[in-house]
C-alpha positions as CSV (number, residue, x, y, z in Angstrom):
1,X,0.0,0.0,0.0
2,X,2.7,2.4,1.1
3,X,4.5,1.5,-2.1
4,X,1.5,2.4,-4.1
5,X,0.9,5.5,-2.5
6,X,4.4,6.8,-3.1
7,X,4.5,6.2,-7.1
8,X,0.7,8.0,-7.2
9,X,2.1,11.0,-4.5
10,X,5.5,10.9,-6.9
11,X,3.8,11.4,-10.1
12,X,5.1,8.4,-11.5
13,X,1.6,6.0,-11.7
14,X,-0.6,9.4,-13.1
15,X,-1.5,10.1,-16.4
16,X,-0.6,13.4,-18.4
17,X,-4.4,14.0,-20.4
18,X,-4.4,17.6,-20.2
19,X,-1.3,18.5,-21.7
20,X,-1.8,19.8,-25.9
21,X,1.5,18.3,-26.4
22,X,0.1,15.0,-25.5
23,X,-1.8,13.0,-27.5
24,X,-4.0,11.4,-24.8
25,X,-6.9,9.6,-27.2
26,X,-4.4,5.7,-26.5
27,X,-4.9,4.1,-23.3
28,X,-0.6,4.2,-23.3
29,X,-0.7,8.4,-24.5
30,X,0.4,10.1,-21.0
31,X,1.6,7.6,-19.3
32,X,4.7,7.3,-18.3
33,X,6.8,3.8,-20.3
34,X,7.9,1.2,-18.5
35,X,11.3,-0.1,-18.3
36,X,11.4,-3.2,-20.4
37,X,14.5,-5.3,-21.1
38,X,15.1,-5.4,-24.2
39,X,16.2,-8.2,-26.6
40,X,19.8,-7.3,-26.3
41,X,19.5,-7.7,-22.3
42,X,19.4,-3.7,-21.6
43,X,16.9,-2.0,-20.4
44,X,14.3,0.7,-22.1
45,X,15.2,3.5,-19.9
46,X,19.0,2.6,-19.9
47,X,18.8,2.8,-23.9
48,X,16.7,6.2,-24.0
49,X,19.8,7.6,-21.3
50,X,16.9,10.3,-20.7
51,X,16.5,11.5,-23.8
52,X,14.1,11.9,-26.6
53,X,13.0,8.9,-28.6
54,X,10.8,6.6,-31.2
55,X,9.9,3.2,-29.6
56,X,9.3,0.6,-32.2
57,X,6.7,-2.2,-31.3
58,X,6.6,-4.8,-33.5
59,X,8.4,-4.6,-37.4
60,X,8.7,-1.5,-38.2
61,X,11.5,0.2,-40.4
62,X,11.2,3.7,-41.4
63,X,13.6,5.0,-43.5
64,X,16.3,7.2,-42.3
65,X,15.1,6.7,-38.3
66,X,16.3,4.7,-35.7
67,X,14.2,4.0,-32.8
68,X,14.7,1.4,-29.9
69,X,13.3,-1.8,-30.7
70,X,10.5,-3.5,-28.6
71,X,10.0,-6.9,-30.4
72,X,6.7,-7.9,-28.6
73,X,4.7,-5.4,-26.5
74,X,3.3,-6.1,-22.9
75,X,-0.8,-6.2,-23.2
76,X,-1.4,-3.7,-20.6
77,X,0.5,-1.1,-23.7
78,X,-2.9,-2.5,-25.2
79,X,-1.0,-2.1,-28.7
80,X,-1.6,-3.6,-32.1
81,X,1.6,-3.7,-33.8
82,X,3.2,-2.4,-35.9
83,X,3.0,0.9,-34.1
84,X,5.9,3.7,-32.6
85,X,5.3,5.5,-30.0
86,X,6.8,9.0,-29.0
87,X,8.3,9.3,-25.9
88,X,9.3,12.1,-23.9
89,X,12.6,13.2,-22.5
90,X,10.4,12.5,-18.7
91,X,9.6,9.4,-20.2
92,X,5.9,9.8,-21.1
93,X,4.3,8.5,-24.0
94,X,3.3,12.0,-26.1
95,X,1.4,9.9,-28.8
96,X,0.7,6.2,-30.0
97,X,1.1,5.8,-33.8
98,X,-0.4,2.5,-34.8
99,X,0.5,1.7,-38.6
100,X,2.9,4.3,-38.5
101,X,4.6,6.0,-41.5
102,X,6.9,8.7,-41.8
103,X,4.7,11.3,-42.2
104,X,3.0,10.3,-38.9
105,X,5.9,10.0,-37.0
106,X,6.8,13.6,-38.6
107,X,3.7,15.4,-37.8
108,X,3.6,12.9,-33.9
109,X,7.0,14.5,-33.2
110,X,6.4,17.8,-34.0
111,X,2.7,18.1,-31.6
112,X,5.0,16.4,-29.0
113,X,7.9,19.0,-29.0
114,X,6.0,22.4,-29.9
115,X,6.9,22.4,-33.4
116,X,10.3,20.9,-33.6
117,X,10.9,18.8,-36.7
118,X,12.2,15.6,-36.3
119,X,15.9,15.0,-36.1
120,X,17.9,13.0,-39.0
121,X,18.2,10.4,-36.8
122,X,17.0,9.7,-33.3
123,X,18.0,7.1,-31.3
């Protein structure tokens, strides 16, 4: 219980809905990611180093972006792959792009970051 009442009091079990920068319509949009292990053994937070970054679920390859690779996605994400998500520098998910392509990661990242355009590459 006390454990539960810290993460809610700490901010870290909330949801973001009211921000304009977040895209809040996905169950995931707000909320803050969780720290998977990925396939190579690290984990999702380690790889983001607090930056930030395009989460692939699933197969997705979009030219000329990297993003960290989540093979398979946990159910509570309640995902249909292939989707990317945009994730925040504080680790919340600004938007959920389910059959993504570049011009919706483009336009994702830009609501997310207050106009900034994408970077070349993002890791």
């Amino acid at each position: 219980m006390q454990r539960k009442a810290a993460r809610a009091f700490g901010m870290l079990q909330g949801r973001y809905t009211r921000s304009s920068l977040v895209d809040a319509r996905h169950p995931l949009g707000g909320r803050r990611i969780d720290d998977l292990r990925l396939a190579d053994g690290k984990r999702l937070n380690e790889e983001r180093a607090g930056k930030a970054a395009l989460v692939a679920v699933g197969d997705v390859t979009l030219p000329d972006m990297r993003a960290i690779a989540v093979r398979v996605a946990p159910k509570r994400w309640c995902i249909k792959p292939p989707a990317i998500l945009v994730v925040r520098p504080d680790g919340v998910v600004a938007q959920v792009i389910e059959k993504p392509s570049i011009e919706k990661v483009r336009e994702a990242w830009s609501r997310a970051f207050a106009g900034e355009s994408l970077p070349a590459t993002i890791s």
